[in-house]
PDB file of the backbone (N, CA, C, O) and the ligand in Angstrom, with CONECT records:
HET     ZN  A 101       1
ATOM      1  N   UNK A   1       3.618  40.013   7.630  1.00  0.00           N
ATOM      2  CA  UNK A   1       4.747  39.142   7.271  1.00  0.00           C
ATOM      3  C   UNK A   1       4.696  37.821   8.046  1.00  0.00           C
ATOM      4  O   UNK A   1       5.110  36.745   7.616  1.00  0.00           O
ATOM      5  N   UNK A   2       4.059  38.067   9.407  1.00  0.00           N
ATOM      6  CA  UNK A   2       4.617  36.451   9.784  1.00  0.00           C
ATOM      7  C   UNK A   2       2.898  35.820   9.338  1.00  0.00           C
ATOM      8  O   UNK A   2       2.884  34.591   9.257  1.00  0.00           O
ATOM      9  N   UNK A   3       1.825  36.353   9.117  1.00  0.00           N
ATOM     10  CA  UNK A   3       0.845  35.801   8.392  1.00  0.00           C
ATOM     11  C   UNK A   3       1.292  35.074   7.257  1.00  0.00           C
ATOM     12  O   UNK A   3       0.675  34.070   6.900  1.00  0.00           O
ATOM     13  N   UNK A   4       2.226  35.445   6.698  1.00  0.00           N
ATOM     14  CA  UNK A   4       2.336  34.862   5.238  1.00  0.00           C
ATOM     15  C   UNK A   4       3.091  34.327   5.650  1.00  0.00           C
ATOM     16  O   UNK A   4       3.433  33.523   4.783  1.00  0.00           O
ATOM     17  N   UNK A   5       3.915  34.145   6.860  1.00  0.00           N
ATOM     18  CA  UNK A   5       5.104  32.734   6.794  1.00  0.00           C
ATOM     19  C   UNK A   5       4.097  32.043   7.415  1.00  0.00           C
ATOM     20  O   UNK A   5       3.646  31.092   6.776  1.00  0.00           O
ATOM     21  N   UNK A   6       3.646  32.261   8.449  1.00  0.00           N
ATOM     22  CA  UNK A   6       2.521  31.001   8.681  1.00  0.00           C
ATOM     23  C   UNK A   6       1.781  30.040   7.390  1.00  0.00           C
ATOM     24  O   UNK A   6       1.752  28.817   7.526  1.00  0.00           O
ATOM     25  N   UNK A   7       1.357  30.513   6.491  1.00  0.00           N
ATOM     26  CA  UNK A   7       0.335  30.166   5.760  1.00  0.00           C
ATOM     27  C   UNK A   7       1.895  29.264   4.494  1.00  0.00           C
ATOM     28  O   UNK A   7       1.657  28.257   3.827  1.00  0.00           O
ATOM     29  N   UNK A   8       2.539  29.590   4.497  1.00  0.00           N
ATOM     30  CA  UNK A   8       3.821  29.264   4.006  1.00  0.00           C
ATOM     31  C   UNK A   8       4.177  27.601   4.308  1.00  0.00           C
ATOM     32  O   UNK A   8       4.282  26.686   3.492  1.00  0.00           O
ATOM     33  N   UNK A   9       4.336  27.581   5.955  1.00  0.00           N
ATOM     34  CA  UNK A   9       4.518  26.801   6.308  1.00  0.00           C
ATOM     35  C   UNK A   9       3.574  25.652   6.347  1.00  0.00           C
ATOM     36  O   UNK A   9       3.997  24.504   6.476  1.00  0.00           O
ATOM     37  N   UNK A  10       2.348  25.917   6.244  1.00  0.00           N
ATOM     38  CA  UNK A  10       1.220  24.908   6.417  1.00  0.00           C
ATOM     39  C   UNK A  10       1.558  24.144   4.613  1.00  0.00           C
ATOM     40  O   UNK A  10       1.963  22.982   4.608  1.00  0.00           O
ATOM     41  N   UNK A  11       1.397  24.736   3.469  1.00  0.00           N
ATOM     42  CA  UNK A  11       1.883  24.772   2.015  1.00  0.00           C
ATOM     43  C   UNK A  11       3.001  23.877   2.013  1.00  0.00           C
ATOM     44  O   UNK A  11       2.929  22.829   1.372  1.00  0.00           O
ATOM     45  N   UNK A  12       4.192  24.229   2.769  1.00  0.00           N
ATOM     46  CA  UNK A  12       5.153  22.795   2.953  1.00  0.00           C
ATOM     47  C   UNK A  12       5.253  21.767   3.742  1.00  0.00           C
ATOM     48  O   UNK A  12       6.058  20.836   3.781  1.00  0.00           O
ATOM     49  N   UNK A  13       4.065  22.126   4.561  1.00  0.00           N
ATOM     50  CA  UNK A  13       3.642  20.990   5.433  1.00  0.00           C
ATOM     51  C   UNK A  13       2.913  19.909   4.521  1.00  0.00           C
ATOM     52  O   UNK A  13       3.229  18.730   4.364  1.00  0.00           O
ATOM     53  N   UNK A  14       1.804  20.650   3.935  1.00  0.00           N
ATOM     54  CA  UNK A  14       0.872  19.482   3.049  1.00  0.00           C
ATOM     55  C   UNK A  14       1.873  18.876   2.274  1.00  0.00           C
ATOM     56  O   UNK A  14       1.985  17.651   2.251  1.00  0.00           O
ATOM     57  N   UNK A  15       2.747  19.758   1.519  1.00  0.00           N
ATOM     58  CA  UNK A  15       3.700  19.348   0.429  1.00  0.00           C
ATOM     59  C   UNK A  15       4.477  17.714   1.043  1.00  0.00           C
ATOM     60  O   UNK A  15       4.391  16.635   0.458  1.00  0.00           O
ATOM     61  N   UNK A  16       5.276  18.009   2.484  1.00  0.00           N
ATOM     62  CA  UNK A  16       5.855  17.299   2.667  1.00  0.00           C
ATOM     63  C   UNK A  16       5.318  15.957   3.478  1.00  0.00           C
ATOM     64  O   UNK A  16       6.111  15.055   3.751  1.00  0.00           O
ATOM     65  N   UNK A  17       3.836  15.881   3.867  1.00  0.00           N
ATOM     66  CA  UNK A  17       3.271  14.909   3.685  1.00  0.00           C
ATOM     67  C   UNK A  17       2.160  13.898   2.923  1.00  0.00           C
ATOM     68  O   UNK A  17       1.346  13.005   3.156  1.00  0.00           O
ATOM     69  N   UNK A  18       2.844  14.861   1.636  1.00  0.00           N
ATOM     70  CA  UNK A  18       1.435  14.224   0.367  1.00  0.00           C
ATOM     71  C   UNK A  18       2.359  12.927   0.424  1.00  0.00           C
ATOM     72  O   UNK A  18       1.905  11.800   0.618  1.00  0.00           O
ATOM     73  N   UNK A  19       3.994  13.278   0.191  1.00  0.00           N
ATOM     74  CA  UNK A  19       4.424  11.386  -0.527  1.00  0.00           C
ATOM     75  C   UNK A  19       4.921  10.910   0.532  1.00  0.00           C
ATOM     76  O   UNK A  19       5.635  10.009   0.091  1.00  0.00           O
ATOM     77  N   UNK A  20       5.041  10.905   1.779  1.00  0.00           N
ATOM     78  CA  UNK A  20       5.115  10.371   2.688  1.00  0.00           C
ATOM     79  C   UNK A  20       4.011   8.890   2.652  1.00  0.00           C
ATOM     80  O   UNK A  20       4.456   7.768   2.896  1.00  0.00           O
ATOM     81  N   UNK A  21       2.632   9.134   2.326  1.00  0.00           N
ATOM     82  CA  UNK A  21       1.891   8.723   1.998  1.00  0.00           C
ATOM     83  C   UNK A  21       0.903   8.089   0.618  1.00  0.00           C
ATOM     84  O   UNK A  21      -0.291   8.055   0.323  1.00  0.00           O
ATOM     85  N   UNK A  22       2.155   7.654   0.045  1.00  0.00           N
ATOM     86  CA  UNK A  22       1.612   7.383  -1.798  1.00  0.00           C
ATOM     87  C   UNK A  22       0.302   6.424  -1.753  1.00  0.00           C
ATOM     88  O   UNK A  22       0.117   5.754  -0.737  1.00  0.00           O
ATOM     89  N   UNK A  23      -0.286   6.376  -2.451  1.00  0.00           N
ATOM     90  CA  UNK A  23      -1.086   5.338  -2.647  1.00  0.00           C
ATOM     91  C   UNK A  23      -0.958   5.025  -4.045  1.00  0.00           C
ATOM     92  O   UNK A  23      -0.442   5.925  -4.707  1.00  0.00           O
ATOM     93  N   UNK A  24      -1.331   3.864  -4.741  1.00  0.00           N
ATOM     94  CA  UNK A  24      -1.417   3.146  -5.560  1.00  0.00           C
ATOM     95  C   UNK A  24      -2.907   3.393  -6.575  1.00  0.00           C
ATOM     96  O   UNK A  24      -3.895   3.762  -5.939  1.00  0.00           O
ATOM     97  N   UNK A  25      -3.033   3.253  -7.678  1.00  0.00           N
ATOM     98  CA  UNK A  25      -4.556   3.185  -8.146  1.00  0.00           C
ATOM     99  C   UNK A  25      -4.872   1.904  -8.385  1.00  0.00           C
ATOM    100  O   UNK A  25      -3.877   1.182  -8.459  1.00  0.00           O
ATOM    101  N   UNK A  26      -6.230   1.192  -8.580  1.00  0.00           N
ATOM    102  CA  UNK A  26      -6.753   0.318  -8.379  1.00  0.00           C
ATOM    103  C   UNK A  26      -5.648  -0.785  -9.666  1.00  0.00           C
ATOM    104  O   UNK A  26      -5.204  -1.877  -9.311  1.00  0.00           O
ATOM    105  N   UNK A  27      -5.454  -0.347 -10.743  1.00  0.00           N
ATOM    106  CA  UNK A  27      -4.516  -0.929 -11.492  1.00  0.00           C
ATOM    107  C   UNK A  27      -3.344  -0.863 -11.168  1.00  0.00           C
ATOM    108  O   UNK A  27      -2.680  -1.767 -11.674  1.00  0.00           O
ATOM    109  N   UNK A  28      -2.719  -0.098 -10.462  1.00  0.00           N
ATOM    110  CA  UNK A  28      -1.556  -0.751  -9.880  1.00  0.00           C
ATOM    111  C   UNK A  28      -1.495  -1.867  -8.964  1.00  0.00           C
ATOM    112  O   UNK A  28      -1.033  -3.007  -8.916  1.00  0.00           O
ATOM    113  N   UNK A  29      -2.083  -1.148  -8.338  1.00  0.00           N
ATOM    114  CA  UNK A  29      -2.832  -2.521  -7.282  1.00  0.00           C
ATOM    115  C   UNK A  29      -2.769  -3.760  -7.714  1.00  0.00           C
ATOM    116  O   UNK A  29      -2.127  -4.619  -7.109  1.00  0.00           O
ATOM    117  N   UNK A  30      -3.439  -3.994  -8.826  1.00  0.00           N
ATOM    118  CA  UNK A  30      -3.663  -5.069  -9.430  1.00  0.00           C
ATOM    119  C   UNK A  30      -2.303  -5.954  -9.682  1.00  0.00           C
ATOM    120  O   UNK A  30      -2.094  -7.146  -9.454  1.00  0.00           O
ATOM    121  N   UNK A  31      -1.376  -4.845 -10.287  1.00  0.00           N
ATOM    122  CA  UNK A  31      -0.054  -5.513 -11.103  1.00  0.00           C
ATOM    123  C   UNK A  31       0.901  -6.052 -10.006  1.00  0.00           C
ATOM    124  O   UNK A  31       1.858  -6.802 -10.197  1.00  0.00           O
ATOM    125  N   UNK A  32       0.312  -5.339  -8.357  1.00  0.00           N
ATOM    126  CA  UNK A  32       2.046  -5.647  -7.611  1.00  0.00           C
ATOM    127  C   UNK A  32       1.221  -6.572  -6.749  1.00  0.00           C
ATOM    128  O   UNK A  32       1.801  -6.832  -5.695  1.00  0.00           O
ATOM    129  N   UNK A  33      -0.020  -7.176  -6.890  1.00  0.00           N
ATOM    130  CA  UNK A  33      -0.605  -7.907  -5.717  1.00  0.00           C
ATOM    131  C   UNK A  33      -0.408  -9.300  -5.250  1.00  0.00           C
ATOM    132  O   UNK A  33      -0.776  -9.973  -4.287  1.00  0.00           O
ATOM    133  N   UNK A  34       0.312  -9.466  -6.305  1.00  0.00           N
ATOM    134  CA  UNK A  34       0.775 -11.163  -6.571  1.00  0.00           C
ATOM    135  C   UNK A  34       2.236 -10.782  -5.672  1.00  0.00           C
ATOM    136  O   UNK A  34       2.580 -11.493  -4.728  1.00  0.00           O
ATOM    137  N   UNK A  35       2.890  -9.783  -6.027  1.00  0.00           N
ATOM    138  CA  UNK A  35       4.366  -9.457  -5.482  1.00  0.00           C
ATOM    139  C   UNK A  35       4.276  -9.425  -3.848  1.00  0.00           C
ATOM    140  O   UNK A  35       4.942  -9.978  -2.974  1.00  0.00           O
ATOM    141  N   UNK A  36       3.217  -8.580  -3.824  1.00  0.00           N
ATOM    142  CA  UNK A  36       3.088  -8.287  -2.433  1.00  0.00           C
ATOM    143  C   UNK A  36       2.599  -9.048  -1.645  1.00  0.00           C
ATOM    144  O   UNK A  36       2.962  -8.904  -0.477  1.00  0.00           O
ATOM    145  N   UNK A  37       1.592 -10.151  -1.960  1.00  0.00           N
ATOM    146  CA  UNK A  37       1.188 -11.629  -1.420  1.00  0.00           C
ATOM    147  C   UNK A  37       2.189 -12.344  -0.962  1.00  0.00           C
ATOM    148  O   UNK A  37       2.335 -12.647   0.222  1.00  0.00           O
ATOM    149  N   UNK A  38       2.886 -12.631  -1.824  1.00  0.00           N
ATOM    150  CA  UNK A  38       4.359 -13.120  -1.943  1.00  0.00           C
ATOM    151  C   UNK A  38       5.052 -12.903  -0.828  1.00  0.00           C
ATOM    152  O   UNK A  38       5.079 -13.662   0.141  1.00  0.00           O
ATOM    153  N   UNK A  39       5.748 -11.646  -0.962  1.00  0.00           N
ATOM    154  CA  UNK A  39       6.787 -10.820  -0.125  1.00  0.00           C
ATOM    155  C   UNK A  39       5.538 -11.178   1.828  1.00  0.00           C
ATOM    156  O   UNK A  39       5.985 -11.620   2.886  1.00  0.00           O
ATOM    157  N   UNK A  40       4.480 -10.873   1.612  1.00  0.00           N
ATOM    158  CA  UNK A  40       3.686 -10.542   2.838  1.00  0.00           C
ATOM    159  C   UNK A  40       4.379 -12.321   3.754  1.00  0.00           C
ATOM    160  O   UNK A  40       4.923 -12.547   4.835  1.00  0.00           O
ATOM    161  N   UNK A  41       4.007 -13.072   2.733  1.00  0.00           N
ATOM    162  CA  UNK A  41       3.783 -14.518   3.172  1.00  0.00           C
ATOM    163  C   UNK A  41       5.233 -15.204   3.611  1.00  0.00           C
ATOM    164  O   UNK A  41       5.453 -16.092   4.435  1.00  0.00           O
ATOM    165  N   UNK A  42       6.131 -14.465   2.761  1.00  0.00           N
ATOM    166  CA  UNK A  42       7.403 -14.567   3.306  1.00  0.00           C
ATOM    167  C   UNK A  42       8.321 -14.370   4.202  1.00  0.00           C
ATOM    168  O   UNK A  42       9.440 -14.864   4.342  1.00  0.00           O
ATOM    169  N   UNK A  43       7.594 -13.414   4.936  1.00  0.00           N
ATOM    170  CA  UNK A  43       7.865 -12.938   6.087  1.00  0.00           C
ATOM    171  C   UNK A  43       8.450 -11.283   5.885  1.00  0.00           C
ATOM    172  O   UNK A  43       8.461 -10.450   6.791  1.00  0.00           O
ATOM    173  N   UNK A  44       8.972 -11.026   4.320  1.00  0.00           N
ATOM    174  CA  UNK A  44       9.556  -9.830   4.109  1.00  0.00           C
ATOM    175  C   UNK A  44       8.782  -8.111   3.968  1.00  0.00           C
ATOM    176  O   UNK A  44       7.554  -8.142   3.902  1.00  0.00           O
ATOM    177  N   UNK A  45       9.102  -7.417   3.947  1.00  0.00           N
ATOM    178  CA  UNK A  45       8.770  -6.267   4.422  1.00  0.00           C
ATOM    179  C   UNK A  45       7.777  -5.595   3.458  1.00  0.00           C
ATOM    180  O   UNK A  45       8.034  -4.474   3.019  1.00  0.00           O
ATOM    181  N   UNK A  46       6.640  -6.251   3.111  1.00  0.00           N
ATOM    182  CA  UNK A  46       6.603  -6.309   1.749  1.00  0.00           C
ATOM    183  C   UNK A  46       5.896  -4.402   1.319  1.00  0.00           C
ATOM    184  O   UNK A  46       5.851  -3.749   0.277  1.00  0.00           O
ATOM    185  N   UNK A  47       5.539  -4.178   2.517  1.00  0.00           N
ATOM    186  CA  UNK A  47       4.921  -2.644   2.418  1.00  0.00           C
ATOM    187  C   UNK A  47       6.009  -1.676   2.097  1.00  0.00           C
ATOM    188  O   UNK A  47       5.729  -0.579   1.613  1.00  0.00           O
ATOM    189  N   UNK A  48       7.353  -2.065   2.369  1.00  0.00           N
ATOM    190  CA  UNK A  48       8.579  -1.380   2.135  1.00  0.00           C
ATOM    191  C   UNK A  48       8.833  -1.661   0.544  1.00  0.00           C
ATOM    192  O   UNK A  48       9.212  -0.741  -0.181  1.00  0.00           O
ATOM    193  N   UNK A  49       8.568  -3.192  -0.043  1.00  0.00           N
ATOM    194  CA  UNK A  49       8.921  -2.996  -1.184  1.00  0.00           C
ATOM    195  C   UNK A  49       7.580  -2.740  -2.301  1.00  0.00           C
ATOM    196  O   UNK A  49       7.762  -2.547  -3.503  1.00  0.00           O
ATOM    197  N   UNK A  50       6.298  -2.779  -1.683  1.00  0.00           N
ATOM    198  CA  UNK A  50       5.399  -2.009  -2.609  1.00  0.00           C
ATOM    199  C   UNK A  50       4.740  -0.572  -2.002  1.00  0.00           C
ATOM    200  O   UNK A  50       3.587  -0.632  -1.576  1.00  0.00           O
ATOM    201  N   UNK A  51       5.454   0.705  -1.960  1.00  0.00           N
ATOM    202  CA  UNK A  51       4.946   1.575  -1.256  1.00  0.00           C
ATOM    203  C   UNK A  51       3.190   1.883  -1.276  1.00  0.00           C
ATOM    204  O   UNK A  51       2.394   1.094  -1.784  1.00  0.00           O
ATOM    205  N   UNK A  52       2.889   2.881  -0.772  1.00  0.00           N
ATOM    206  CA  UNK A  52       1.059   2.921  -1.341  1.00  0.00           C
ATOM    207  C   UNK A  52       0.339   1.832  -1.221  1.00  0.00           C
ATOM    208  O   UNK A  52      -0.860   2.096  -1.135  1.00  0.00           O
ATOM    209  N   UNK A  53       0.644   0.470  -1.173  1.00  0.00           N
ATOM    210  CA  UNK A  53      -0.212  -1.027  -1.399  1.00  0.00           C
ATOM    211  C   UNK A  53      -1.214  -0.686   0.063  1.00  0.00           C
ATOM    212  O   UNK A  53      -2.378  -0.421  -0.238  1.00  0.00           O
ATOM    213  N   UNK A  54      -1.031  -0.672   0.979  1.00  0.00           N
ATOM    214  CA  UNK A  54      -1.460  -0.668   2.681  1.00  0.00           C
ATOM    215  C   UNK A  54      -2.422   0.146   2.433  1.00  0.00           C
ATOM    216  O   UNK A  54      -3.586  -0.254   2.437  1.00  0.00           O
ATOM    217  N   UNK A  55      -2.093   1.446   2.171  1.00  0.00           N
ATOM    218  CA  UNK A  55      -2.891   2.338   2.153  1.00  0.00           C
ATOM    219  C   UNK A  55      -4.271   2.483   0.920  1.00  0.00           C
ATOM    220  O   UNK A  55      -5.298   3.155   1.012  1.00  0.00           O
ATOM    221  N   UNK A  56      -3.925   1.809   0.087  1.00  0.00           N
ATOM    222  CA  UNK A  56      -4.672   1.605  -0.891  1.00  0.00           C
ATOM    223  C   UNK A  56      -5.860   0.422  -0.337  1.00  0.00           C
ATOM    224  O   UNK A  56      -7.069   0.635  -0.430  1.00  0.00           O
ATOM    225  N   UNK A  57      -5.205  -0.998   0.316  1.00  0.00           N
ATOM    226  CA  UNK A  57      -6.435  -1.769   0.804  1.00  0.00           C
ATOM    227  C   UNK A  57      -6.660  -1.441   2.135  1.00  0.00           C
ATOM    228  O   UNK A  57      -6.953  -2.255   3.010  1.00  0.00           O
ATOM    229  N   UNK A  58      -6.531  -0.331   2.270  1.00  0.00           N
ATOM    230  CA  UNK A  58      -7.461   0.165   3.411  1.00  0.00           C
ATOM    231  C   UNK A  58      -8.512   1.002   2.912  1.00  0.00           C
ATOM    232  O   UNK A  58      -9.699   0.937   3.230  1.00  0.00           O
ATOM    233  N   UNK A  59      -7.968   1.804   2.090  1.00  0.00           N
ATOM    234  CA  UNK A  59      -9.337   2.880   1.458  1.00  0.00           C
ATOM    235  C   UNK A  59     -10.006   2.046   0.276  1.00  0.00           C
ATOM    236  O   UNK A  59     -10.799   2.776  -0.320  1.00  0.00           O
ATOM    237  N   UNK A  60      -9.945   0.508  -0.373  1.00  0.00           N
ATOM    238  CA  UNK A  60     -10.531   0.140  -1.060  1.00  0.00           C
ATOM    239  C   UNK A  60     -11.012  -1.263  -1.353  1.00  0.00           C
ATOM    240  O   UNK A  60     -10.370  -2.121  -1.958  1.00  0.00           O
ATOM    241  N   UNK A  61     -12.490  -1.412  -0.732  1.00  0.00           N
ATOM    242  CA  UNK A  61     -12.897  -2.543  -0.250  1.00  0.00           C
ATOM    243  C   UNK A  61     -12.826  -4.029  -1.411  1.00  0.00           C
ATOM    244  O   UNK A  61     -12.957  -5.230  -1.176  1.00  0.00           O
ATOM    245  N   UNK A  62     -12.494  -3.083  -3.017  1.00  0.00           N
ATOM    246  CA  UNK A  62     -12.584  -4.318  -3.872  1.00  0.00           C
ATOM    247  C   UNK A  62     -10.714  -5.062  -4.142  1.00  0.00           C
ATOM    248  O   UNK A  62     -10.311  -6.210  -4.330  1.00  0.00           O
ATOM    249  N   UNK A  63      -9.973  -3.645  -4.025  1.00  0.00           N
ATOM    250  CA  UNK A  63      -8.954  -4.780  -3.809  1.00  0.00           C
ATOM    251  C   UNK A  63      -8.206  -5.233  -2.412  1.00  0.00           C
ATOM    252  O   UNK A  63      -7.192  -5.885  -2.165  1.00  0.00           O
ATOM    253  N   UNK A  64      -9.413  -4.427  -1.461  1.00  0.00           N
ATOM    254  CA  UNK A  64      -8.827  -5.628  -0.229  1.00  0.00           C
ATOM    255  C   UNK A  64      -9.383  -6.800  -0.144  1.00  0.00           C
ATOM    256  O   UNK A  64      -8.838  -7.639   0.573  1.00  0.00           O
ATOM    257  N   UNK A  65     -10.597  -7.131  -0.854  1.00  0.00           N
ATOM    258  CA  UNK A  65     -10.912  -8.626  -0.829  1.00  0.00           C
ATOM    259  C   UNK A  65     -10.080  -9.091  -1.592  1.00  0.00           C
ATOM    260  O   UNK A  65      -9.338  -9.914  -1.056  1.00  0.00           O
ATOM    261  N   UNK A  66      -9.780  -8.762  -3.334  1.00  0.00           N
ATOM    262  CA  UNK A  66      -8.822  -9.151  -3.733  1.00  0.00           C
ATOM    263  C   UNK A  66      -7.523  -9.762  -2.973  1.00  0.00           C
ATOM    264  O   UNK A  66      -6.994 -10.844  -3.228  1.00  0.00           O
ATOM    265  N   UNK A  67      -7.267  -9.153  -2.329  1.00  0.00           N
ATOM    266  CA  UNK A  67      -6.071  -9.353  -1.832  1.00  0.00           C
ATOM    267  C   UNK A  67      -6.104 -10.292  -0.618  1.00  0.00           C
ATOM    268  O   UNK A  67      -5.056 -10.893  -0.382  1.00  0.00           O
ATOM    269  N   UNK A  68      -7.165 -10.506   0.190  1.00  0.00           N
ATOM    270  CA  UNK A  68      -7.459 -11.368   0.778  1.00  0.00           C
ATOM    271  C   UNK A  68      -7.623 -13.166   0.765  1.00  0.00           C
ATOM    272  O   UNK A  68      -7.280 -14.187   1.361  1.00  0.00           O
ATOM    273  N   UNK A  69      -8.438 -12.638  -0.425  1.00  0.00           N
ATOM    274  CA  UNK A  69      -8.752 -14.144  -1.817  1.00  0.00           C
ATOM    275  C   UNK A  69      -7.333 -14.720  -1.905  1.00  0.00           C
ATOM    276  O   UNK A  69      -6.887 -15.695  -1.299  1.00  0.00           O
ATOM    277  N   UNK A  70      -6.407 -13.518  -3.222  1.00  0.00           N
ATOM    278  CA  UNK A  70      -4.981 -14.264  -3.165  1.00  0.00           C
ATOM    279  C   UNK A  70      -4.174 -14.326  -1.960  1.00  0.00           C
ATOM    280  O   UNK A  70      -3.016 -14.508  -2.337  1.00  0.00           O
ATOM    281  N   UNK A  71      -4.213 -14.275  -0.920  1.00  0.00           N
ATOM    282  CA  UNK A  71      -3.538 -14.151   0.651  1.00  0.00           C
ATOM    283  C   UNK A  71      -4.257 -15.834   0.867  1.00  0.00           C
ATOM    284  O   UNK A  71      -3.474 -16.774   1.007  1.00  0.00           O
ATOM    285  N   UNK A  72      -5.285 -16.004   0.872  1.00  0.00           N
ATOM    286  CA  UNK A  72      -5.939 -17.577   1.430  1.00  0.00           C
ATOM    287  C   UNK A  72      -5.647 -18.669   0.299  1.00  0.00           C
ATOM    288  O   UNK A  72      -5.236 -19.826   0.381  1.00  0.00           O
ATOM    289  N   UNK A  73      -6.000 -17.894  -0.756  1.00  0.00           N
ATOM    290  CA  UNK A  73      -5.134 -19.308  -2.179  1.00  0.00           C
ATOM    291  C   UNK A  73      -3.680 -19.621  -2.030  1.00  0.00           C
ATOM    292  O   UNK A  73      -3.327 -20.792  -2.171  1.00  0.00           O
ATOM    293  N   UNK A  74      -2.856 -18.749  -1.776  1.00  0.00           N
ATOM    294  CA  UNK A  74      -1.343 -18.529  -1.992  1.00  0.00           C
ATOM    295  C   UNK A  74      -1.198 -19.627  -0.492  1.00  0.00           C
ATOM    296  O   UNK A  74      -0.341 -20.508  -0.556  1.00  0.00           O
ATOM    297  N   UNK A  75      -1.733 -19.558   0.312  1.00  0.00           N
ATOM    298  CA  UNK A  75      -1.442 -19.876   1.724  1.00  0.00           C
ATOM    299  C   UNK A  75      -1.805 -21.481   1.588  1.00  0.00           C
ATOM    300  O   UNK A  75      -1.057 -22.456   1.653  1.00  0.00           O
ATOM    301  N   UNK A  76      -3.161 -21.399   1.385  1.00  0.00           N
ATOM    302  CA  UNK A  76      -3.866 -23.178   0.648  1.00  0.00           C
ATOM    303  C   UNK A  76      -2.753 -23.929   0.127  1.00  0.00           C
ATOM    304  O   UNK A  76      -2.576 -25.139   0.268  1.00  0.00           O
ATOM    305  N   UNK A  77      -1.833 -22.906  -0.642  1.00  0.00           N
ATOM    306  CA  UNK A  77      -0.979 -23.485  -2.167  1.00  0.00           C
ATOM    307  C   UNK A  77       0.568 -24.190  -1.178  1.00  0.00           C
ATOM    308  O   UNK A  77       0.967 -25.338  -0.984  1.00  0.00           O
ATOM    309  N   UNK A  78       1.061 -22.854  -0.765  1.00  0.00           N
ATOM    310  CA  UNK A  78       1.765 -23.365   0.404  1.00  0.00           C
ATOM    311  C   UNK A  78       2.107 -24.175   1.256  1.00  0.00           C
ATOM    312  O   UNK A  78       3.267 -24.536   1.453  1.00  0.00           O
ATOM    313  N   UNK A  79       0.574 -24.753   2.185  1.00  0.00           N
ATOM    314  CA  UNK A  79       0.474 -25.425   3.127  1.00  0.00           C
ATOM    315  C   UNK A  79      -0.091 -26.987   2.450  1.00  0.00           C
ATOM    316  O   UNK A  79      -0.463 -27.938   3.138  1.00  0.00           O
ATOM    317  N   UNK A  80      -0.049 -26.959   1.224  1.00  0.00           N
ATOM    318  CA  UNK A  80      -0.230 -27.766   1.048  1.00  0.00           C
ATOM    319  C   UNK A  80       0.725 -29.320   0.721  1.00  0.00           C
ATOM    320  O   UNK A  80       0.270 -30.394   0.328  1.00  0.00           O
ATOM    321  N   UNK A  81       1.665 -29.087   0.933  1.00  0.00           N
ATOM    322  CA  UNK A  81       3.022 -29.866   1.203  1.00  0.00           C
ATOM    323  C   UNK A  81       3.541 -30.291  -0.388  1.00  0.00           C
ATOM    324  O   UNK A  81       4.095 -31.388  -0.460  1.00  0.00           O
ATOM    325  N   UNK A  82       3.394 -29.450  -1.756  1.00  0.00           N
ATOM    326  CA  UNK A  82       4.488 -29.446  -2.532  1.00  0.00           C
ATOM    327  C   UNK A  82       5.949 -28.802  -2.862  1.00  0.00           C
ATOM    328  O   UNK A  82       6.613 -29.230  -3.807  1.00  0.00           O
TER     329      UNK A  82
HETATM  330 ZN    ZN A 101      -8.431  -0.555  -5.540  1.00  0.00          ZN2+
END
């Protein structure tokens, strides 16, 4: 019996940190990256308002350049005094 609550508990352990941790797929990615550029550059919380985004350009080298690219254009666009 306490074998099976052990093994129980590990089951709602994974459970309760699968969405703790969402990630995004490469097409989502895509759709909130302009949002999240945005929000990043603004100073606002922007990982709070696109969950999964962080974690996604960490495990994925094509839309963290992506996101890099629009992070240095958006910034260019910015600083450029219009
Ligand atoms: Zn991706």
């Amino acid at each position: 019996m306490s074998d099976m609550s052990k093994r129980d508990r590990s089951e709602i352990l994974k459970r309760l940190l699968g969405p703790a941790e969402p990630e995004l797929s490469c097409d989502e990615c895509f759709e909130q990256l302009d949002r999240y550029v945005e929000l990043e550059l603004s100073g606002a919380d922007a990982d709070a308002a696109v969950p999964g985004m962080r974690a996604h350009l960490a495990g994925c080298a094509a839309c963290d350049h992506d996101h890099r690219s629009l992070r240095a254009l958006v910034e260019t666009e910015a600083s450029s005094g219009q």
